[in-house]
N, C-alpha and C positions, 0 to 999 in steps of 0.2 A: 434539363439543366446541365452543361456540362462541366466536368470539374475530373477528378481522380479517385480511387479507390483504391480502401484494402480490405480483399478476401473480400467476405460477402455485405462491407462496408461504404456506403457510398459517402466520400467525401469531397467539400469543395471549399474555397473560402469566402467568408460572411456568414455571418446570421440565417439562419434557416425561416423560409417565408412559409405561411398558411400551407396548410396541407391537408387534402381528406384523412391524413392518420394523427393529424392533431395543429391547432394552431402554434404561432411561432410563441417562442418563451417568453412571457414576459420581465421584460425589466426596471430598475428600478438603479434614480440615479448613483444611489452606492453600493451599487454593484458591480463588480465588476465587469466586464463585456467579456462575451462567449471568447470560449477558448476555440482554437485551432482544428476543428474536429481530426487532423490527418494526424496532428501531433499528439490528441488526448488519444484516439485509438492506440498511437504506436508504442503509447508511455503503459496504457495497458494490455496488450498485447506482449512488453518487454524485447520491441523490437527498437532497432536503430531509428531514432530521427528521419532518417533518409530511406525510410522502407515505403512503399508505395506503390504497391502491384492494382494496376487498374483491371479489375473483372466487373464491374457492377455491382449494382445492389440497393440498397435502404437509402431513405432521406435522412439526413442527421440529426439525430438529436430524434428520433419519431420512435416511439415503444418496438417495432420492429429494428432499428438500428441499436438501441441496449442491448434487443436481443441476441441480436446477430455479435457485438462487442464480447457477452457475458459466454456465450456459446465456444466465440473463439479462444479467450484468456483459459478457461479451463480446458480444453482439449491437448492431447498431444503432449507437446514442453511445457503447458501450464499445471495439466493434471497436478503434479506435485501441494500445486496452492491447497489444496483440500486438505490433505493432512497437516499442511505447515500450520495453516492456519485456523485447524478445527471448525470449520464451519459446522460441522455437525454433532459436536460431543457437547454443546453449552445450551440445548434448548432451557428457556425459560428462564436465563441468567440473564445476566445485563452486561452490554460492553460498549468500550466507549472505543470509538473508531475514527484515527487521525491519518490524515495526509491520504483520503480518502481518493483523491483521481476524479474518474468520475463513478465514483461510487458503488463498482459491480463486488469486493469484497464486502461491503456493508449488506448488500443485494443479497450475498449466500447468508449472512447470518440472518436476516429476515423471513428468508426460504425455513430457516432450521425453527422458526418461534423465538428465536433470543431479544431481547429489548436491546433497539439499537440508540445507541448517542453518538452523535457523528463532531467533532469538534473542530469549529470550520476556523481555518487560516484563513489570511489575508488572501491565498492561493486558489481558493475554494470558491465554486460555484453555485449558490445556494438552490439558486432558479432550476438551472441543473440539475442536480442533485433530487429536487423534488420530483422533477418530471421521471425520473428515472424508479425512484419507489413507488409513486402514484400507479404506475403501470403493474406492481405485483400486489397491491390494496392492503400492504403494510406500512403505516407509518415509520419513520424514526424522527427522534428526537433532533434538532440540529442547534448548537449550541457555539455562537464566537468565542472561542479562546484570544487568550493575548500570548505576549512571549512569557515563557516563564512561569505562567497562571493559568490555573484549572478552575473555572468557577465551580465547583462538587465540592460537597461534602465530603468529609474523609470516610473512606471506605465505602463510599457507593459502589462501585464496579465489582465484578469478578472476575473480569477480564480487560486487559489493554491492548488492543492493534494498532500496531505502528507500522503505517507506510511508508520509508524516508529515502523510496529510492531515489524520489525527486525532489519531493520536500526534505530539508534538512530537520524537520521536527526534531529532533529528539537530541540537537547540538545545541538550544537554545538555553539560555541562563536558566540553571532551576529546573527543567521540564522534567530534567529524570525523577526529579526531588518529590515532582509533585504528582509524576504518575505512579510512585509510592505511596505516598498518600492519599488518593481516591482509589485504589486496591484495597478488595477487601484483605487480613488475613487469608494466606492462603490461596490468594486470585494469583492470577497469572497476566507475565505479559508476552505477546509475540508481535516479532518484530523480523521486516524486510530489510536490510542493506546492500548496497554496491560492497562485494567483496575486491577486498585490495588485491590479492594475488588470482587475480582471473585470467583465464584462456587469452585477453589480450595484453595482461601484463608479462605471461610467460612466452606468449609468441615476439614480443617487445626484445626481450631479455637473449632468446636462444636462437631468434633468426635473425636477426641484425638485419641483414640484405632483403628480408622480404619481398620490398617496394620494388625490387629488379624483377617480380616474376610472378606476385600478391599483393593487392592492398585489403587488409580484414577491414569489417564494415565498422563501425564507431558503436560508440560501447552504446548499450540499451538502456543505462543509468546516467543522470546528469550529477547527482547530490555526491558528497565527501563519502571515499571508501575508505572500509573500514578491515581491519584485521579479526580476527576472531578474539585475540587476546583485549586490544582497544575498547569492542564491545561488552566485554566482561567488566572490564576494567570503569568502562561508562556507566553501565547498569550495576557497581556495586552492590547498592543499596540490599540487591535482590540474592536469592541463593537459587543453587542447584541450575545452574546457566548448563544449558544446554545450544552448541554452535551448531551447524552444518552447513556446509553447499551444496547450491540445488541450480537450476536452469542452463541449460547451453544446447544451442543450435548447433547440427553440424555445418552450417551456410557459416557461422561464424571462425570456423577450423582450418587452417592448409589443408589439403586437399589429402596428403600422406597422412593426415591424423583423422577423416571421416571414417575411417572403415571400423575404428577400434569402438566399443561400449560404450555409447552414450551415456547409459548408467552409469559407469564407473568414473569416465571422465568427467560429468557435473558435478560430484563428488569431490574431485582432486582440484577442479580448475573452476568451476561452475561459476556463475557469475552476481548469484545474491546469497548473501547469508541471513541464515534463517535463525532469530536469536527467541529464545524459551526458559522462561525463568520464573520465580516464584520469590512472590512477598511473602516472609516465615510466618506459621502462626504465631509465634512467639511475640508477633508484633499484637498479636491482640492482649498477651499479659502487660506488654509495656505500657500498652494506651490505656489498660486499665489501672495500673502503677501512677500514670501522670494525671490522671483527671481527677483524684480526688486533692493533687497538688495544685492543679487548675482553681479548682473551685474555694479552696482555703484562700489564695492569691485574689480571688475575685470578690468574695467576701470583707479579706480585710481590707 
């Protein structure tokens, strides 16, 4: 079949036909039609749109191309996702997982024993998404949200992940509101953004002329970025906000700025921030304060 490829990725466009490593995905009229396989790699992967190195590889969408996806996203520049996003400190908790891609952060927390809830947007590929857990023989949960609305109980979760570098999740009326409310006391939320002052904001800013002599690749985020202080300021509700930046390529840099610490410059300039924050317990004496006001209200 000919077509393009990224890294050990084989992509092409259309729907992926019968294959000895698994038939095509079923669909189902509301659903929505398979995504881009060049564009969902690159979205996970945190590469530009326009990234596309042809080597060979897997058929799309086939248990060996998750593999190949999940392999590349943590290697290298992605390492960092593991700590940001604890895949391995929550076994046996519950979390509830948005703006999910195609699913390979849901994928680590399944790996670690944690009960997964995946809360599918209108953006969200369900068909997908299954094919992709089926292949490690852990379930998750996968659950429609609307805007605004958590269908959960308050204080199911112990944990919230939010993906919004593409999806805007976490801009929509209410959502912050409500992933306060299905936290338990005490749960946590962590969360990916497009950081505003990144490597291609300050190359913008300090080289004017670039375009005579560089043009930097397009940014690896499509969704609204954000500052450090915005995000604090958005997740209120929560305490003890912890910011950081994390990811940057040096392919992304002039050429005079590769030589200096990768480490040090995704730090300063990096291009997602990584937000960590806590519902107080204290929210558990309040909910216990309001329910026996609840139930007098209900009674009379």
């Amino acid at each position: 079949m000919d077509g393009t490829s990224l890294g050990t990725l084989r992509l092409y466009d259309g729907p992926p036909a019968d294959t000895a490593e698994g038939p095509a995905l079923p669909t189902h009229p509301d659903t929505p039609p398979l995504p881009d396989p060049r564009l969902l790699a690159t979205r996970e992967l945190l590469r530009p749109p326009t990234f596309g190195r042809a080597v060979g590889g897997s058929e799309p969408f086939s248990p060996a191309w998750f593999d190949d996806l999940e392999h590349r996203r943590y290697s290298r520049h992605g390492a960092w996702l593991h700590s940001a996003l604890e895949f391995a400190r929550h076994p046996g908790e519950s979390v509830l997982a948005l703006g999910v891609g195609a699913g390979s952060d849901a994928a680590q927390y399944l790996r670690h024993e944690t009960r997964v809830t995946v809360g599918l947007t209108a953006d969200d590929h369900p068909d997908l998404l299954r094919r992709n857990f089926d292949r490690l023989g852990h379930p998750a949960r996968l659950v429609p949200v609307h805007d605004g609305s958590l269908p959960f109980p308050d204080g199911e979760f112990d944990v919230v992940a939010v993906n919004a570098l593409h999806q805007p999740v976490a801009e929509r009326a209410g959502l912050v509101g409500e992933l306060y409310r299905v936290l338990k006391p005490g749960g946590k939320v962590l969360g990916l953004f497009p950081a505003r002052y990144d490597a291609g904001y300050w190359q913008d800013v300090l080289l004017p002329l670039q375009r005579l002599y560089w043009r930097r690749p397009p940014d690896p985020t499509s969704a609204r970025k954000f500052t450090g202080r915005e995000l604090c300021d958005l997740f209120a509700p929560f305490a003890e906000h912890r910011v950081s930046k994390r990811h940057l390529r040096r392919s992304e840099l002039p050429h005079f700025l590769r030589p200096l610490p990768l480490s040090v410059l995704e730090r300063l300039i990096g291009r997602v921030l990584v937000l960590k924050a806590f519902k107080p317990l204290s929210a558990a004496r309040g909910a216990g304060e309001v329910a026996p006001a609840r139930a007098a209200a209900l009674a009379a």
